[in-house]
C-alpha positions in Angstrom: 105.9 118.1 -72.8 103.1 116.1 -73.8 104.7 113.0 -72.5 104.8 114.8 -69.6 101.0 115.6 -69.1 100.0 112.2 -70.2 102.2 111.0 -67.0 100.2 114.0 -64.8 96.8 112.1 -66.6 97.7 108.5 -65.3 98.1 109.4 -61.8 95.3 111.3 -61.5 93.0 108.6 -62.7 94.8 106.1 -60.2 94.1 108.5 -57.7 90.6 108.7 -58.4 90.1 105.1 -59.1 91.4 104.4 -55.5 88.9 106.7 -53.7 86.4 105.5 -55.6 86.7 101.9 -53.9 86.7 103.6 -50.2 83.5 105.0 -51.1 81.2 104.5 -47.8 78.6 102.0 -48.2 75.7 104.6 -48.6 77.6 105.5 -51.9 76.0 102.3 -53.2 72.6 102.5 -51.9 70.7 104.5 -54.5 68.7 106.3 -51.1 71.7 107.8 -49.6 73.3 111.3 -49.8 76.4 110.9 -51.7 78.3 113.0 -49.3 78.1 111.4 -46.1 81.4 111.3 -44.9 82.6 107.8 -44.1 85.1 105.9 -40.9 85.9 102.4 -41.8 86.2 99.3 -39.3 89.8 99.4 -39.4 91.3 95.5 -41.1 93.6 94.1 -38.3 97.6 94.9 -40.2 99.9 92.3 -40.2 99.8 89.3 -38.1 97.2 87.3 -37.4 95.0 88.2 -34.3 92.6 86.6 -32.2 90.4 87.5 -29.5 87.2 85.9 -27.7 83.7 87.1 -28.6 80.1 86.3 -27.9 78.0 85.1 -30.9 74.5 84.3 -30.7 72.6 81.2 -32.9 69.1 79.6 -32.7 68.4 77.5 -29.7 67.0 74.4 -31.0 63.7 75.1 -32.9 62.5 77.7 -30.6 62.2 81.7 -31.4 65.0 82.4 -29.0 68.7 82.4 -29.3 71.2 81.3 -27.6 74.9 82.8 -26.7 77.9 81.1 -28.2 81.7 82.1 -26.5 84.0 81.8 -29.6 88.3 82.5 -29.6 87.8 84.3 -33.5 90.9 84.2 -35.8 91.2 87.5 -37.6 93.8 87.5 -40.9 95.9 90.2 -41.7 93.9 92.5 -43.9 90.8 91.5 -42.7 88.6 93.3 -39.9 87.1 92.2 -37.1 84.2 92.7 -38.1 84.4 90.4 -41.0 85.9 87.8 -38.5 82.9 87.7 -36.3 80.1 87.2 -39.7 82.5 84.0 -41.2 82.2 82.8 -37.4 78.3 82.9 -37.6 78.2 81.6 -41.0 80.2 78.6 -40.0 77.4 78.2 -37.7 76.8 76.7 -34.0 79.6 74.0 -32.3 76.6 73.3 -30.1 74.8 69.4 -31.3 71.6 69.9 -32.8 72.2 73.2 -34.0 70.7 74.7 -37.7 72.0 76.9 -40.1 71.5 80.1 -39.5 72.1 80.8 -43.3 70.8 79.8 -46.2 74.0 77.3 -47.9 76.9 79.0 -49.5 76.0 82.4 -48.3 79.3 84.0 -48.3 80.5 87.7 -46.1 82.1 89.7 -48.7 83.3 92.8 -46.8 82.1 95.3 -43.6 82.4 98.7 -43.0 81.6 101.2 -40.6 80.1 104.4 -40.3 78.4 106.6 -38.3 77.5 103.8 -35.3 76.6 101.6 -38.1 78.5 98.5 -39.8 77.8 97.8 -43.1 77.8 93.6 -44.2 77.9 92.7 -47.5 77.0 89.3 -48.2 77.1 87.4 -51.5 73.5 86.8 -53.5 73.3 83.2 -51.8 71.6 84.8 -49.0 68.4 84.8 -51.0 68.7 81.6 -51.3 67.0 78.3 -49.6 68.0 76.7 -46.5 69.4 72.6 -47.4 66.6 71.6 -44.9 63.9 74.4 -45.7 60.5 73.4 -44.3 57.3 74.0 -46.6 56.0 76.2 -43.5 56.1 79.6 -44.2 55.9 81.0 -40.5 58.6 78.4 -39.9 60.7 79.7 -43.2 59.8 83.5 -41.9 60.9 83.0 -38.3 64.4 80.7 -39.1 65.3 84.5 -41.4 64.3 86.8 -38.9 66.4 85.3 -36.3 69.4 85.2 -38.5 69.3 88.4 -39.1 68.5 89.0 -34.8 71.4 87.1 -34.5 73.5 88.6 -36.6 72.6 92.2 -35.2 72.9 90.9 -31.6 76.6 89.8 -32.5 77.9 92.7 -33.7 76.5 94.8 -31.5 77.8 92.6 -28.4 80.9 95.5 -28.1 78.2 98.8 -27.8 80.8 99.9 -30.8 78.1 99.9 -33.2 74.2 100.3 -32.9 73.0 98.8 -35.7 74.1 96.5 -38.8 72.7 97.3 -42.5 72.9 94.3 -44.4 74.1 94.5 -48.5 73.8 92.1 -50.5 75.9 92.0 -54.0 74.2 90.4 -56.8 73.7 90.9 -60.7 70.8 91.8 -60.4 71.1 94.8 -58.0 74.0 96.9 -60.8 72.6 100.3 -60.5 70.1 99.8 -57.6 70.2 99.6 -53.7 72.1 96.8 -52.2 70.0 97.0 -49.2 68.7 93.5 -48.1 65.0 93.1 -49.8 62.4 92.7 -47.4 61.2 89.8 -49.5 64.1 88.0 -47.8 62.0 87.3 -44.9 58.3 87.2 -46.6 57.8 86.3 -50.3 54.8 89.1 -50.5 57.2 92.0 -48.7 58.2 95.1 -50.8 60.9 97.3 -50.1 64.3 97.0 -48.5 64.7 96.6 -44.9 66.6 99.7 -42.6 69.6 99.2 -40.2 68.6 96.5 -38.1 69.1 96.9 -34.1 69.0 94.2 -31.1 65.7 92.7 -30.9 65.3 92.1 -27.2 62.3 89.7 -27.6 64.8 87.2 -29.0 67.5 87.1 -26.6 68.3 85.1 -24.2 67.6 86.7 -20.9 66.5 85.0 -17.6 63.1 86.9 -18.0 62.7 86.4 -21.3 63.1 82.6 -20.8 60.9 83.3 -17.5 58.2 84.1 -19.5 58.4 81.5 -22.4 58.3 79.0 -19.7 54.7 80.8 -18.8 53.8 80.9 -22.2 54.5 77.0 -22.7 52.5 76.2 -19.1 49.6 78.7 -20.3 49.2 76.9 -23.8 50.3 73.3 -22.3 53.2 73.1 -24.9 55.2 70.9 -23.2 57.5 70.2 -26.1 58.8 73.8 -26.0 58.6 73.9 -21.9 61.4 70.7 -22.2 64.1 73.2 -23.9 63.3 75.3 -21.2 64.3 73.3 -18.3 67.1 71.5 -16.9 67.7 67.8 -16.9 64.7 65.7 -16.1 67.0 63.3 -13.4 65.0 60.4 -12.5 62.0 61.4 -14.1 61.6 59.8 -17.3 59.7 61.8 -19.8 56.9 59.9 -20.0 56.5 61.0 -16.0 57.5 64.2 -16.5 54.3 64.4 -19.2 52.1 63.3 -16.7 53.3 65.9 -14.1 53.2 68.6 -16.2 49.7 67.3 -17.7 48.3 67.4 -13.9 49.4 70.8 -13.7 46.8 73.4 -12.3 45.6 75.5 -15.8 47.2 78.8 -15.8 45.0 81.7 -17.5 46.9 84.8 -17.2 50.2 85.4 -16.2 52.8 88.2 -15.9 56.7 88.3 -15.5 59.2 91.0 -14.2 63.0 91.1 -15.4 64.7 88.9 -13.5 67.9 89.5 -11.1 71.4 87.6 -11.6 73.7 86.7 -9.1 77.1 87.7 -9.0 78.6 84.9 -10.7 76.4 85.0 -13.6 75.5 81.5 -12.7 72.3 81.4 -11.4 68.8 84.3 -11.4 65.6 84.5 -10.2 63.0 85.9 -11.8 59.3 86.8 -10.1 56.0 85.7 -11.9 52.1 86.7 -11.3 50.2 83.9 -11.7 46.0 83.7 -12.5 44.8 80.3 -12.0 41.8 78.5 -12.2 40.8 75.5 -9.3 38.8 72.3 -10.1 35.6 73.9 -9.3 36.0 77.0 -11.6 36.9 79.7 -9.2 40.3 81.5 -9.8 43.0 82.7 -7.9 46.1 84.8 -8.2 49.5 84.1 -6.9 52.0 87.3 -6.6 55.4 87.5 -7.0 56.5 83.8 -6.9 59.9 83.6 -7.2 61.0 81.6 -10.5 64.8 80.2 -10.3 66.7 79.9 -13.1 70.1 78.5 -14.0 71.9 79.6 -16.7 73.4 76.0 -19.1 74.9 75.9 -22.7 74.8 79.6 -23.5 71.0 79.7 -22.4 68.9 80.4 -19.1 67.0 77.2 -18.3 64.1 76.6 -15.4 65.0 73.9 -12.3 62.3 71.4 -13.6 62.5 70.2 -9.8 61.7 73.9 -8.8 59.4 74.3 -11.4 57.3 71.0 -10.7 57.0 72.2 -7.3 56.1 75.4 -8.0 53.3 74.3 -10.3 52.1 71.2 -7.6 51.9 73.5 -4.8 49.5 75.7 -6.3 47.3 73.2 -7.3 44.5 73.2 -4.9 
């Protein structure tokens, strides 16, 4: 009888042991109700799956990113999920591409629940970046778009709404696994909330519009070049010197732009306040702004562009 009882003990514990490694994610963040009730991103079962997704990386140095068409490899077991965060961790196939993150940052698992999926990455994602600049803006931007990229990714599918980020580390047993804000900014407190699209960061045709009139406004030509198609038989040093004898630009305003049926090629409209030789200012309305979109991003027809900018220049 006793042996008996002891057997009834064993299973029970198994049991228990085994629901207590389904727990939903909020069952190790120290804020959450321990009840919430929990539907996981489901592992793909048996063989191995594939299927073609849109991931998003940096563009160049610039505070934008760009979009990335991947065929992803998922392994029996693993989700999809899972699949898509090793993708962006390999990082860009794209020349001239940066990490996204920090070295040796590994996913360790996802889960879903309640429009939300849960990422758990390693403690290497507080780590530094093999080429980390001494320019804290720089160091502050090159995290937030990981994470903007990371968000925009897995929320490419409108399956999920947001993406909390985890992080599994000694130094977290008994405490929230939420992602600290100091992961961004040294002098942040806290941890950081589901994370959402950031639209300011995407690549759309008028967000691009209007980081092409950002870069004419403040003359930053070096950021206007990422922005642009190929130069042709303008060499750069001519291109500087077109773009130098450009009319100054002192306000501007940008609409979102419309996208032809292919997807290949938008035009956006732009207000324009500029200023003439002698002082006076006048205002352009509505100026069309072409754009073509090249390598996963929306880039301006420099030829269009150079026009644009010569013809007002009265």
């Amino acid at each position: 009888m006793k042996k008996f009882f002891f057997a009834i003990l064993l299973i029970s514990v198994a049991i228990l042991l085994i629901a207590c490694s389904r727990r939903p994610p909020e069952a190790l963040i120290s804020e959450s109700a321990p009840d919430t009730q929990a539907v996981s991103a489901a592992p793909e079962d048996g063989a191995e799956a594939r299927f073609t997704a849109t991931l998003y990386f940096r563009y160049a140095n610039s505070a934008m990113l760009r979009q990335e068409t991947r065929e992803i490899t998922v392994a029996p077991n693993e989700t999809r999920e899972k699949a898509l965060v090793s993708a962006l961790l390999d990082g860009s196939r794209e020349a001239g591409s940066r990490a996204l993150f920090p070295e040796k940052t590994e996913v360790l698992s996802t889960q879903a629940q309640d429009g939300i999926i849960y990422v758990t990455f390693s403690e290497a994602l507080y780590g530094r970046y093999a080429d980390e600049t001494k320019e804290p803006q720089e160091s502050t931007m090159r995290r937030r778009l990981a994470m903007a990229a990371l968000a925009a990714t897995l929320t490419e599918s409108g399956e999920y709404r947001a993406v909390q980020v985890l992080v599994r580390s000694e130094g977290n047993v008994g405490t929230s696994m939420r992602l600290k804000n100091s992961f961004f900014d040294e002098k942040e407190e806290g941890t950081a909330e589901p994370m959402t699209r950031v639209q300011a960061y995407l690549p759309t045709p008028g967000n691009i519009a209007a980081a092409v009139m950002r870069a004419w406004l403040q003359h930053d030509w070096n950021s206007l070049d990422l922005l642009i198609t190929s130069r042709g038989s303008l060499s750069a040093a001519q291109l500087g010197e077109r773009l130098g004898s450009a009319p100054v630009l002192i306000d501007y305003g940008t609409a979102e732009a419309t996208v032809s049926p292919d997807g290949a090629k938008a035009v956006a409209c732009v207000d324009m306040t500029l200023r003439r030789v002698d002082g006076s200012e006048y205002e352009k309305l509505s100026v069309p702004l072409a754009l073509l979109r090249e390598g996963g991003i929306w880039r301006v027809d420099v030829q269009r562009l150079l026009a644009l900018m010569e013809a007002n220049n009265e």
